[in-house]
N, C-alpha and C positions, 0 to 999 in steps of 0.2 A: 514221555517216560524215558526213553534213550537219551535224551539230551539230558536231563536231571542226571544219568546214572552217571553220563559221562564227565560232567560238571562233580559229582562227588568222588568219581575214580579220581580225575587231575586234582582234587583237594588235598587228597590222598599222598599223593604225589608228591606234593607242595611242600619244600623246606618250609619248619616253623620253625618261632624263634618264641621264648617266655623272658622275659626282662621284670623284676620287682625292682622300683626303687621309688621314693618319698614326692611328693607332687614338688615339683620343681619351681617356684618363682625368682627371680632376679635377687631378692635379697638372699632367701635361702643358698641359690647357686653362687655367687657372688661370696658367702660367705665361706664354703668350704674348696673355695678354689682360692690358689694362689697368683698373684700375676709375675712372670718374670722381673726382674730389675733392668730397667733401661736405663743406661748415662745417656742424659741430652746435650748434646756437642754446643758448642756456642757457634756464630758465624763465622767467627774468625776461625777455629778448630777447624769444621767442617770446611776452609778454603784451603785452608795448610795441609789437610790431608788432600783433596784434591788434586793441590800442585806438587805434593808429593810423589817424586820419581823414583823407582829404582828400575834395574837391567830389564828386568821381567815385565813389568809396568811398560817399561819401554819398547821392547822387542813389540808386545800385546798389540800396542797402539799401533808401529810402525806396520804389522802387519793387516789391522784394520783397516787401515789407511791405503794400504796397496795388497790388494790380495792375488795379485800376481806372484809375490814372493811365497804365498801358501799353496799355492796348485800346481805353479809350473815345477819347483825341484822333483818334484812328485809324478811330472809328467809320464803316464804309459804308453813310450811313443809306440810298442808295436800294437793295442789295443784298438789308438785312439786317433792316430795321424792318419791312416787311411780315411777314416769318415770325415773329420775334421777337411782334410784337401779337398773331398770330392763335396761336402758341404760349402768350401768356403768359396770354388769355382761356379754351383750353382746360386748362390746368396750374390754372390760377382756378378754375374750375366745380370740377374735381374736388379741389381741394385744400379748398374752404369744405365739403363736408361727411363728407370726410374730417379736416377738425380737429377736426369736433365726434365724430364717432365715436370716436376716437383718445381723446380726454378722456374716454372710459368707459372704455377700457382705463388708463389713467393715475391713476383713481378720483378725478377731480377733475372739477367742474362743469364743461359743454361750452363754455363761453364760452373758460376758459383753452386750450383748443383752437384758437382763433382768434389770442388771442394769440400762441401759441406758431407759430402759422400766418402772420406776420406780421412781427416783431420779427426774428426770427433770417435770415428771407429776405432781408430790407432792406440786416443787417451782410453776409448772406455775398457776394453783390454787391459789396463795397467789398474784402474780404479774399480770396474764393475765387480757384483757377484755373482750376475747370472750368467751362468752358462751356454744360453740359447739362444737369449733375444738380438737383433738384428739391429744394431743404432743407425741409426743418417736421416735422411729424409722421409720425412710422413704425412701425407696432404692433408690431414686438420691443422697439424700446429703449421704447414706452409701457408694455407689458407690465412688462417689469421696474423701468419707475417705479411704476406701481402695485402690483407686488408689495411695493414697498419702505412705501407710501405705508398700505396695509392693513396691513403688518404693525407698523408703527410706530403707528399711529391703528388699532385694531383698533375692531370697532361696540360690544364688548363694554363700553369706559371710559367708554360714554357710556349711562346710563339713559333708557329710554322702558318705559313702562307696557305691557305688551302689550296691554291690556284698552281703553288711553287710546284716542280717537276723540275729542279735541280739535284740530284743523287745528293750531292757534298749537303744541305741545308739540310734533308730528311735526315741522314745520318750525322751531323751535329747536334739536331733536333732527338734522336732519339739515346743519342751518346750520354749527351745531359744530362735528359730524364734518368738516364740506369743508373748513374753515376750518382746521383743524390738518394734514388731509391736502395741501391748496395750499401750508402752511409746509413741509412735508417734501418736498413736489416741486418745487417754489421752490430749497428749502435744495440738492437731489442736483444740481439743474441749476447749480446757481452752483459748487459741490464738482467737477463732472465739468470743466464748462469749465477749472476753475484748473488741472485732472489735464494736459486737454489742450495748455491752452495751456504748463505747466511740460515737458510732453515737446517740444513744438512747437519754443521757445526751445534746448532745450538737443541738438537735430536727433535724436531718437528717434523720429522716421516710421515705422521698419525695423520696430517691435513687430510691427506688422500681419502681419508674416510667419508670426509664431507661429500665428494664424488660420488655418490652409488650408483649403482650399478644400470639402474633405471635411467640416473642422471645422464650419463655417460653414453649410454646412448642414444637416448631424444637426442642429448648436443652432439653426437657424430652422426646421427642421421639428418638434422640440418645441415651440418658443415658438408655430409655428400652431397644434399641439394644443390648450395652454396657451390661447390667444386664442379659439377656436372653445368649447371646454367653456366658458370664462366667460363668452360668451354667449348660454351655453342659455339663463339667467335671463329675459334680456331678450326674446329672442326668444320664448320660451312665457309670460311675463308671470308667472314666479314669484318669490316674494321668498327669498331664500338669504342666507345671509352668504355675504362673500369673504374666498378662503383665500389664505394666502400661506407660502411655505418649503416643505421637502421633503412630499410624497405630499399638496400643495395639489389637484394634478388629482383626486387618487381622492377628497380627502373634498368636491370640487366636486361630481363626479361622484355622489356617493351623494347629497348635500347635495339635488341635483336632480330625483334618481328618489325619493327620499323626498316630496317634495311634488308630485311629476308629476300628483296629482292637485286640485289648485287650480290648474290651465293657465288663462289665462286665454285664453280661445277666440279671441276679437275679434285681441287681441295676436298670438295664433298665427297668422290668417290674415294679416293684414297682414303680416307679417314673412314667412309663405311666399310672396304674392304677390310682396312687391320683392326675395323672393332670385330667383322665377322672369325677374322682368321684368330681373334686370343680369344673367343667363348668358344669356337672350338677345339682348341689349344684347352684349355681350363677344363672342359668337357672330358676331353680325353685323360688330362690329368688326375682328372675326379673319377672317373668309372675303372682307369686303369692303374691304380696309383701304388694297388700290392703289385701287382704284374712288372710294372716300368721300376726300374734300379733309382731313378735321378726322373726330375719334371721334366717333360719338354719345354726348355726355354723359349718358351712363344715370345715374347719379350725380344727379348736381342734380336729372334729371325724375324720379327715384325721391322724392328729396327736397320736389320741390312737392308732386308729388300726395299725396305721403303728409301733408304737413304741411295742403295744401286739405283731403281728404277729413278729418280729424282736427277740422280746424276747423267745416267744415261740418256734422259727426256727433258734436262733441262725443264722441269716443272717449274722454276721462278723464271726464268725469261721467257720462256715463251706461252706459261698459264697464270704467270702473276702468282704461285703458289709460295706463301711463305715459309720460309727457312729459318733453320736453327741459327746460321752463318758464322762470323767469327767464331770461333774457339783460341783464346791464346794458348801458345806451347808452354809448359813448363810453372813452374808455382808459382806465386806472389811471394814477393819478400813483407816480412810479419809488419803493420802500420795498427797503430791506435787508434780505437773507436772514435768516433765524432762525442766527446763527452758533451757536449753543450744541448744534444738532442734528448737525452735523458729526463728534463722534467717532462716532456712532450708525451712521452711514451710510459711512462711508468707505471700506470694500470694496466694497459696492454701486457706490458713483459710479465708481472705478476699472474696475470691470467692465461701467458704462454708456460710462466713456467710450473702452474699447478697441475692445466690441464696436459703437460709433457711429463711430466713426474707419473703422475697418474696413469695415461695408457704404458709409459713402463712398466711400474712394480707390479700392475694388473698383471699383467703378459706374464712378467718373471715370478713373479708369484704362480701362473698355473704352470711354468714349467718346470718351478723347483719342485711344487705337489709331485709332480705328474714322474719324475725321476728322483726324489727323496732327498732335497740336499736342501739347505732354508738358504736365503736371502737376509739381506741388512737394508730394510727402509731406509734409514738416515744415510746408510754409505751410497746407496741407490740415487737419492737426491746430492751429496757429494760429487759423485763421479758426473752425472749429469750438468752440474755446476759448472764442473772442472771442461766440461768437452765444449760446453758452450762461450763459455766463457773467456779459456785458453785459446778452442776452434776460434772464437772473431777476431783475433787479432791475426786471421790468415785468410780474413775475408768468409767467414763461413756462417749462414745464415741457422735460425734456431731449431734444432733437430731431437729426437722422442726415437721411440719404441715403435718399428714399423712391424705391423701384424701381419702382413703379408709375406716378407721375406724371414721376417721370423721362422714362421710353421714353415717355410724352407729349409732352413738352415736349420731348423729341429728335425723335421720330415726324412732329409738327405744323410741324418745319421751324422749331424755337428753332434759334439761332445764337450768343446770348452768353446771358451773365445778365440783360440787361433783359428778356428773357421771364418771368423770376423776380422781376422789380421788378414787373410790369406784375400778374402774380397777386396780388401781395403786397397790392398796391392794392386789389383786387378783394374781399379778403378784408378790407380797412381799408373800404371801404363799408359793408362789412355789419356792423361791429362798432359804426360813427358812427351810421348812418342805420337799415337795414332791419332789424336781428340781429332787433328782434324778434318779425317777421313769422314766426320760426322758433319759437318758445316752444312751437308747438302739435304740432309734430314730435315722433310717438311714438317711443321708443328703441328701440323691433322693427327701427322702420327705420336705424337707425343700425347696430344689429345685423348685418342682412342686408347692408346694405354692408360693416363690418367681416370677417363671413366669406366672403364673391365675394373680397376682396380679397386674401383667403390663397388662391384658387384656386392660383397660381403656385408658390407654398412649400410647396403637398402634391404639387403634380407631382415633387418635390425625392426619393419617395421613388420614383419611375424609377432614382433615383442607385445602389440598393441593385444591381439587376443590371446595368449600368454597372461598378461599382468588383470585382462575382465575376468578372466578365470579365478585367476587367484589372492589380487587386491588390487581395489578398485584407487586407496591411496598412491601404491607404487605407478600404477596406471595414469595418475594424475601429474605424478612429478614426471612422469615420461612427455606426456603431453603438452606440459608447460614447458619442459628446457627445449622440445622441440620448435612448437610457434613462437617461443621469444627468441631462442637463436637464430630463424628462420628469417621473421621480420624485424626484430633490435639489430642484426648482426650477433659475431659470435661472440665478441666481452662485452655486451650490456645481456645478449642472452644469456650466457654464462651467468653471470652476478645475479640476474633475476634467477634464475634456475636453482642455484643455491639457497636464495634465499626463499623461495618456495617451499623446499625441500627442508630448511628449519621450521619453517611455520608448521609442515606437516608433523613437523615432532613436537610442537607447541600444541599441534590440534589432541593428536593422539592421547597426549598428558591430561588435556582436557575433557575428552572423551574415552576412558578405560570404562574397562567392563565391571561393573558390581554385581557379586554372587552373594549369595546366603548357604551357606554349607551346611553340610550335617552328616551325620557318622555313617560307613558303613557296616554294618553291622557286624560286633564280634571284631573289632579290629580298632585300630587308633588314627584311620587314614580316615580323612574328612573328603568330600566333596561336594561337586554344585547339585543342588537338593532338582534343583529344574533340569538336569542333563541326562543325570539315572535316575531309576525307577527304584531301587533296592535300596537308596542315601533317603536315611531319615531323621528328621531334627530331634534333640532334646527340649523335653515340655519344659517351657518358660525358661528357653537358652536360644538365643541368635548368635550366629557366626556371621559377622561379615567382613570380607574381603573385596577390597580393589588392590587392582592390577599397575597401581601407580606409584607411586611418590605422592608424598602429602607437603605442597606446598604453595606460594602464594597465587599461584595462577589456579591452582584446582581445590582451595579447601573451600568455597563454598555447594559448587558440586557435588564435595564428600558428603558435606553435610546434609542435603538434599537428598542425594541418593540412601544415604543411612536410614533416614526417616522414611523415605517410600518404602525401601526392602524390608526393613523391620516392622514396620506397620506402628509405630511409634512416635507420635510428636510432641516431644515433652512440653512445648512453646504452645501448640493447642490444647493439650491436657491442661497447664499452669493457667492459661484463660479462662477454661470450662469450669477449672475451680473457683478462680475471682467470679467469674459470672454467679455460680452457683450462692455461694458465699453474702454477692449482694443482693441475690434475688430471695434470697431467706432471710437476709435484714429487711427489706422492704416488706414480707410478709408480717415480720414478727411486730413488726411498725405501727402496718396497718389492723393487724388484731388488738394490741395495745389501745389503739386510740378508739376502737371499736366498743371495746370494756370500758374504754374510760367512759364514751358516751353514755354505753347503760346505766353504770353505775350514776351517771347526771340523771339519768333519766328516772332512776329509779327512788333516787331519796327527794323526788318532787311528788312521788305519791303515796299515799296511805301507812302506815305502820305497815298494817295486818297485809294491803297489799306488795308493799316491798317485800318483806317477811316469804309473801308464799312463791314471788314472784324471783327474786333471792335463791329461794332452794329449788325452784325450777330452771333457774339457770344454770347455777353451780352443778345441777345434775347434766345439764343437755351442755353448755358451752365453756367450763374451767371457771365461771370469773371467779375477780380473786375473794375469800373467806378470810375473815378478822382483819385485813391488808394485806393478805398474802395469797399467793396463786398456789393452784397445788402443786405436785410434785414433777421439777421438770424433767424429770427423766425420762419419759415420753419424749417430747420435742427435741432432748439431743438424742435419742433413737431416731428419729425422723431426720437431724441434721447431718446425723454419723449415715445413714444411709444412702440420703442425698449426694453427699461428700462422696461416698462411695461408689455412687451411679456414674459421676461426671467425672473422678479423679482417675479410679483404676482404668489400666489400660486394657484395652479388648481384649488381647492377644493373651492376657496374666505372662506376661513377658518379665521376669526378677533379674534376668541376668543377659548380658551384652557382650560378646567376646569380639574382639576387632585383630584380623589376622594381618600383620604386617611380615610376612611373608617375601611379596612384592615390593616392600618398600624398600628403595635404596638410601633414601635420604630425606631429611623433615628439617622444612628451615625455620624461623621464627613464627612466621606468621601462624605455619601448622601445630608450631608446639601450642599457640594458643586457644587455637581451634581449636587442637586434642581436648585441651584441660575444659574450656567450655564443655565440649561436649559428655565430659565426666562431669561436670557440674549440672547441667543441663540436669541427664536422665539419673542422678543421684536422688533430686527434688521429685521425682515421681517414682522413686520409689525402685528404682534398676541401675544395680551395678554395674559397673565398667568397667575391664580389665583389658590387656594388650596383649598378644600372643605373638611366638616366633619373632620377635624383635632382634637383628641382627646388631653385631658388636658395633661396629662406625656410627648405626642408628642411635642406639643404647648411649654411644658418646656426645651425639651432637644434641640429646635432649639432656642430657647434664651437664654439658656447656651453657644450654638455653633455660638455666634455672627449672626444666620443667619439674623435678620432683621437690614435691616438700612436705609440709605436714599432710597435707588433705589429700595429695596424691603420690602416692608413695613407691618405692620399685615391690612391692609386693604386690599390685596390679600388674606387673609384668610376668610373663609366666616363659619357660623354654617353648612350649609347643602348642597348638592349639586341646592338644589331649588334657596336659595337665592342669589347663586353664578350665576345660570341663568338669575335673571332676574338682577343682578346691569349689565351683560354684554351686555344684551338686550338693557339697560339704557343706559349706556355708550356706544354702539354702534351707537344707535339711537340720541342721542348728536352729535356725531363725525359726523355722515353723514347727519344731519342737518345745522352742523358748513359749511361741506365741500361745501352743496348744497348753503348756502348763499353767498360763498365767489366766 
């Protein structure tokens, strides 16, 4: 009783609204609205104004194109430069030996880590729009540089003695190797940038979408697998070859446990001491992170002590412990890609450069949300182009959107990109001056940074109970980009993962949800008759609706589902009548020849007994009197009946309303489904009409010839309301017509 009162006090309550106006169909509306006038440009017009310039057009563009010139005159240096330095110092620390770590995953010597830590920061500052993100090196897209990098420069085309214990043979031996592995990674990053900058140019930002988010991370949760197994090596101080292409992890994996017993011990500790000392580094940074001004740089102090203590203990001479070693001083002067590697690689770079676009604009996307300021997809892919592209001709391997140092450089109170110029520096000191104070830095330790820093992308496999909760589709495309990246490698994983993930929108199209609607009472809002309790249908009116597009891959489904929810089969109905039809011809057949018989039979005997025999039939069975039968209007009572048992539909269903609502688009093959199925249930006797049919819809069926005489736009209605009541109208006509006649 309280709840009833309270349900009619909020009624109460409830803004109303009364609207009169005339039941609305397509031609009705159509005719009292006017359309604006469009000029349609020809091709040529439409190029001429394009390449039409003026001052304003120009300025527009040049600041699109570098949107440095938009923010820095603007600069608020006393607001902004304090956070920005003490940002771009912290994103520094961690960036210098995260570039050298990253150059093992990349299988190129750790210096090009620096460059590539350095060069592309510099351009993205001049071209990027985001504010916060952190460019250089990021071990998914390092990963599948060095997949590419091994498998092209495999150790195998290069001869070294096993037996040899000459210094000079090892180090010519592995000089070579880098040397052609730095042209292949050189060659992808120049390849990927041109990928990006050609989509950038031509506004193809949108690909990114293909990536969801699901996608994205099943394939970064292999790529940590992938990242983590290849640096058992280093981390237990064994020498392996590296694998690359499908079921690479298992023969890592065996590669590793097969010599598990040549560990080299010294290696191993080192390498478990700086994984313990950055989780609890990270630890402290996470529980105390409002308390602490700036992170403790666990990172760089991993990095001295390991590289002090190393130097001090001589850990490669006297433990065999391997070393970062060379660092050359100073830059490379700028050299031309190996163009001639390019047909070799060129699915590779395109699957570096989606999946590197990608973890960008994600990033930058949650931190323009996050601080209110929008981004440019297409200049995102641009700038990107530009950094890789420009970066290889200074040796600089292909670099993305790192999510680690990012929430750094966001965390520490960055504000523009000069927090990013200001690391960038940081990292150009040490390549001039100090790099090679680092030479003596064992690669354990590089290791154990490289795996802390996948901490984050195995939390990613939380997502698996996440996506059971909430869809078991998304759940699916997680799980496939996972074990095909896992066991294909990351670009045939990739490429299956995507294309996974369109079937699943192939599937979806083909399996939408069909309702049957019906009014709520007292109002013009329709819904699902099976979800509330209070939504009830009009007698001898079907609503039905799917949640899809009507075309060639799902109009037989439509039609299938039509017929189950309405309880309607005009195709069975049309049979039951044939049926009907000849099963009353055969009767009427068989009675005929019945009569005919008696009547043989009967003028073979007597007058007197034909005579009585005659009127005793004609009373008991019709035969026929003088040649004639009596009056057949009995028997089409009995056929009109008949007709009537097996034709009408169970449901007295007159009227069919189809809510295209949902619909985005209807291609051929559907307009003719449509019209079938107006032809269809017209022959039994129920109208058909279309409701809520949106404008692009409404055009692409009078492209496709569907209206004409028989189906006309006055079966179209604005809404599913007004399509109720002209049926109502029409209905109540009909059976007024029928009751007069």
């Amino acid at each position: 009783m309280e709840h009833a009162q309270e349900q009619e006090a909020s009624l109460e309550q409830t803004q109303m609204y009364c609207v009169q106006r005339p039941i609305y169909n397509q031609e009705l509306l159509q005719g009292q609205l006017h359309r604006r006038q469009r000029t349609s440009q020809t091709l040529g017009q439409k190029i001429a104004h394009s390449c039409r310039c003026s001052s304003k057009k120009a300025k527009s563009h040049l600041y699109n194109f570098l949107p440095i010139l938009k923010w820095l005159p603007r600069y608020p240096v006393k607001e902004y430069l304090l956070g920005d330095i003490i940002s771009g110092i912290s994103t520094g620390i961690m960036q210098l030996p995260q570039g050298l770590a990253y150059a093992l995953l990349a299988a190129v010597p750790p210096v090009f880590g620096l460059y590539s830590s350095f060069y592309p920061v510099i351009l993205y500052t001049f071209f990027g729009t985001s504010k916060h993100i952190s460019i250089g090196t990021f071990a998914v897209v390092s990963m599948m540089v060095g997949g590419v990098a091994v498998r092209e420069v495999p150790d195998e085309i290069f001869s070294l003695d096993s037996n040899s214990t000459n210094i000079t043979d090892v180090l010519e031996y592995y000089s070579a190797r880098d040397t052609k592995r730095v042209q292949v990674a050189v060659a992808l990053a120049f390849l990927s940038g041109l990928i990006q900058l050609c989509l950038g140019f031509l506004r193809f930002g949108f690909v990114a979408i293909y990536l969801t988010e699901p996608l994205v991370h099943g394939f970064t949760t292999a790529a940590a697998v992938h990242v983590s197994v290849s640096q058992f090596k280093y981390l237990l101080g064994i020498k392996t070859s590296r694998y690359s292409g499908p079921l690479s992890v298992v023969y890592s994996i065996a590669a590793v446990l097969s010599k598990i017993t040549t560990t080299n011990i010294a290696a191993m500790i080192v390498g478990l001491t700086c994984i313990v000392l950055l989780l609890i580094g990270k630890e402290i940074n996470f529980r105390f992170k409002e308390k602490l001004p700036v992170p403790i740089p666990m990172e760089i102090i991993v990095v001295i002590i390991g590289t002090g203590v190393s130097a001090g203990m001589k850990l490669n001479e006297a433990y065999k412990v391997d070393v970062v070693g060379n660092i050359p001083q100073g830059l490379r002067a700028p050299a031309v890609p190996e163009i001639q590697l390019i047909p070799a690689i060129f699915g590779d770079a395109v699957a570096i450069a989606v999946v590197g676009f990608s973890m960008t604009v994600s990033m930058a996307k949650t931190f323009a949300l996050k601080h209110d300021y929008t981004i440019d997809g297409n200049q995102e892919l641009i700038a990107l182009g530009i950094c890789n592209s420009v970066g290889s001709f200074f040796q600089t391997f292909s670099i993305t959107c790192s999510m680690s140092r990012s929430l750094v450089q966001e965390s520490t109170g960055g504000k523009t990109q000069i927090a990013g110029t200001l690391s960038a520096i940081m990292v150009l000191l040490v390549i001039v001056a100090i790099g090679y104070l680092f030479e003596p830095l064992p690669q354990t330790v590089l290791a154990a940074i490289i795996m802390v820093n996948l901490k984050t992308m195995f939390r990613q496999f939380g997502d698996i109970m996440y996506f059971w909760k909430t869809s078991r589709i998304e759940l699916a495309i997680w799980v496939v980009a996972f074990v095909a990246s896992l066991f294909l490698g990351l670009d045939y994983g990739l490429l299956t993962a995507v294309t996974f993930a369109m079937l699943t929108v192939i599937y979806r199209t083909q399996r939408p949800e069909y309702k049957i609607l019906g009014q709520v009472p007292n109002t013009d809002i329709y819904c699902d008759v099976e979800e509330y309790e209070e939504v009830k249908e009009y007698p001898g009116i079907k609503i039905f609706q799917a949640n899809t597009s009507l075309y060639f891959a799902n109009t037989e489904s439509y039609t299938t589902a039509l017929k189950k929810k309405t309880g309607v089969h005009p195709g069975a109905l049309l049979a039951a009548r044939r049926k009907a039809q000849k099963r009353h011809a055969r009767e009427i057949k068989a009675a005929n020849e019945q009569r005919k018989k008696a009547v043989l039979k009967l003028t073979s005997s007597s007058t007197n007994d034909v005579e009585a025999r005659v009127k005793h039939e004609i009373a008991s069975d019709d035969l026929p009197v003088n040649g004639k039968f009596e009056d057949s209007n009995a028997q089409d009572t009995d056929v009109h009946d008949e007709h009537e048992h097996f034709v009408e539909p169970k449901t007295n269903i007159h009227s069919l309303i189809l809510d295209f609502t949902p619909v985005n688009f209807v291609d051929s093959v559907g307009a003719k489904t449509l019209k079938a199925i107006i032809k269809e249930y017209k022959e039994v006797g129920v109208s058909v009409c279309i409701s809520s049919c949106s404008g692009p819809v409404m055009d692409e069926l009078t492209r496709l010839n569907f209206f004409d005489e028989s189906v006309t736009r006055e079966l179209v209605f604005h809404s599913i309301h007004d399509a109720v009541l002209a049926c109502q109208v029409k209905h109540g006509s009909a059976a007024k017509a029928d009751s007069n006649l």
